[in-house]
C-alpha positions in Angstrom: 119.7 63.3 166.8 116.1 63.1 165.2 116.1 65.2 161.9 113.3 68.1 161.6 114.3 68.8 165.4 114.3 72.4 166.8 117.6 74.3 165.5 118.2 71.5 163.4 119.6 71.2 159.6 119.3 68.5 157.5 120.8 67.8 154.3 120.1 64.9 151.6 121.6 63.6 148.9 121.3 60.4 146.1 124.6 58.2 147.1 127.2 56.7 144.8 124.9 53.7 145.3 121.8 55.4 144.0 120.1 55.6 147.7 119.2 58.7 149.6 121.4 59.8 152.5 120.7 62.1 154.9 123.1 64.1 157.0 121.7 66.1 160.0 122.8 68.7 162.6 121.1 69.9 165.7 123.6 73.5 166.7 122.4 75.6 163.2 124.8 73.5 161.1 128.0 73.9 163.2 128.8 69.8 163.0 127.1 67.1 161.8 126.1 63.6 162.5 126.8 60.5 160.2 125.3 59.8 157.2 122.3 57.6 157.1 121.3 55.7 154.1 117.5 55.5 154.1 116.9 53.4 150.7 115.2 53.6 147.7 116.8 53.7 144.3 116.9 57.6 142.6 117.6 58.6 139.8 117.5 62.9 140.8 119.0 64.3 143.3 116.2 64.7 145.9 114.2 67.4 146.7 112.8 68.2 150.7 110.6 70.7 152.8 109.3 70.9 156.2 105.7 72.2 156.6 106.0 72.2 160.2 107.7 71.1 163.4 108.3 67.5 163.4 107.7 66.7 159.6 109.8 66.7 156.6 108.5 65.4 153.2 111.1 63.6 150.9 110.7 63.8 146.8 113.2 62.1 144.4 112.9 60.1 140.7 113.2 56.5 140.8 114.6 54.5 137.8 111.0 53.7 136.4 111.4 57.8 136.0 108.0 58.1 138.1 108.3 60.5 141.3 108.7 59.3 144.7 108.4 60.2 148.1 109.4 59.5 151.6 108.6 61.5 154.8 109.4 62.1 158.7 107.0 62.4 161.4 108.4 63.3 165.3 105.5 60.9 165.9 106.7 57.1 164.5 110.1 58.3 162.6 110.2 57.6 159.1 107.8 56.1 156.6 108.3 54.1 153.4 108.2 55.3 150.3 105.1 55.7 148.6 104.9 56.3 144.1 103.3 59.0 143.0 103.2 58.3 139.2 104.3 60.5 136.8 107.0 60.8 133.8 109.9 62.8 135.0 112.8 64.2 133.2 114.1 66.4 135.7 114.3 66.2 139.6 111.1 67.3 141.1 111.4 71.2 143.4 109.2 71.3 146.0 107.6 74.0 148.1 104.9 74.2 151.4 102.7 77.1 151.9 100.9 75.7 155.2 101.1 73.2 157.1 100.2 70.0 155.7 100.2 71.9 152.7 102.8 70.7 149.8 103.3 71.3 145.9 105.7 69.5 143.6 107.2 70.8 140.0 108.9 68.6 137.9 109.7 68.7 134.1 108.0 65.7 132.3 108.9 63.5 129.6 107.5 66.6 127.4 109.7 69.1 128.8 106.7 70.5 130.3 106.4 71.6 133.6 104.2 69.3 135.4 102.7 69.6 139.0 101.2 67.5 141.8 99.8 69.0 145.3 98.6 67.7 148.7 95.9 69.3 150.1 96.3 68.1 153.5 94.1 65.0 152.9 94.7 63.5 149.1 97.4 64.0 145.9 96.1 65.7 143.0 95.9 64.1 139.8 99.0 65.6 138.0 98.7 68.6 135.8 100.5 70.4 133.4 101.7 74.0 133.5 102.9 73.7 130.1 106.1 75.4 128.3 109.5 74.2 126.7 112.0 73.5 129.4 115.6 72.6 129.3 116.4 72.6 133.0 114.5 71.1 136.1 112.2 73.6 137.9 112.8 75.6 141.1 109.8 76.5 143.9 109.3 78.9 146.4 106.6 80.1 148.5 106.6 83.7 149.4 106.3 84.1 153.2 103.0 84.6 154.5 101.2 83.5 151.4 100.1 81.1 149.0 101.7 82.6 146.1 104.7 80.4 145.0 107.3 81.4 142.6 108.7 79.1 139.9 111.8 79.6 137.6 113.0 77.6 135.2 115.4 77.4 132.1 113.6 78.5 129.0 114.6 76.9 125.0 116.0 80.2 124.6 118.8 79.7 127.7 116.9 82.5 129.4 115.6 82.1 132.8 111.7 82.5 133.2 109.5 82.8 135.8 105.9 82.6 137.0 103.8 82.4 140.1 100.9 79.7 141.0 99.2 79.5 143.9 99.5 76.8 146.4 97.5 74.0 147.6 
């Protein structure tokens, strides 16, 4: 079974060993295949999106605390993993408004929350969003839109939220 297939679910995870596994199901998530170990050395549990059939785009920290990523294409399988920099505290939440379209959220070294898009063609640079953060972020993009949704655990223990728009 090829993950990112029609009716399929996937599920990932950083191993005992520190590597990424991914699990996947093609009937909805009824029963699944093995586990496959697909490398790398994390330090997060990993974060994953699909913007569109046949492609599924892999984000995890590695031990030098810098953000990684690792994707899927129908057409060649999978790809190695490729450093996008960075200084992360927290595991990276990531979100896809469009095809080829994909925004990342992490909290940095700062507790800050920092973020890095594709465009389709090229990675930002990374920029801050700014704030005091105690927890790693979560993304969303609203269906139909470029609006995405973040929340996050505030200094206070409250949870906050705001709303960027996407790449």
């Amino acid at each position: 079974m090829l993950p990112g297939t029609t009716a399929s679910v996937d599920v990932w995870v950083e191993g005992t060993d520190g590597q990424l596994y991914e699990r996947a199901s093609a009937d909805g998530g009824n029963t699944f295949g093995p586990w496959t170990a697909l490398g790398g050395r994390l330090t997060s549990n990993p974060a994953a999106v699909s913007w569109g059939a046949g492609r599924i785009d892999v984000f995890a920290r590695g031990t030098d605390m810098q953000m990684y990523h690792r994707w899927w294409m129908s057409a060649g399988g999978w790809r190695g993993w490729e450093g996008l920099g960075g200084g992360l505290s927290s595991a990276p939440a990531v979100t896809s408004c469009g095809s080829g379209r994909l925004d990342v959220f992490v909290r940095g070294t700062d507790n800050a929350l920092w973020r890095k898009s594709w465009n389709g063609t090229a990675w930002s640079a990374w920029s801050t969003l700014g704030g005091l953060w105690t927890s790693a972020p979560a993304a969303v993009c609203r269906p139909g839109t470029t609006t995405i949704d973040l929340y996050v655990r505030g200094a206070d223990s409250a949870l906050w939220t705001a709303s960027v728009t996407g790449a």
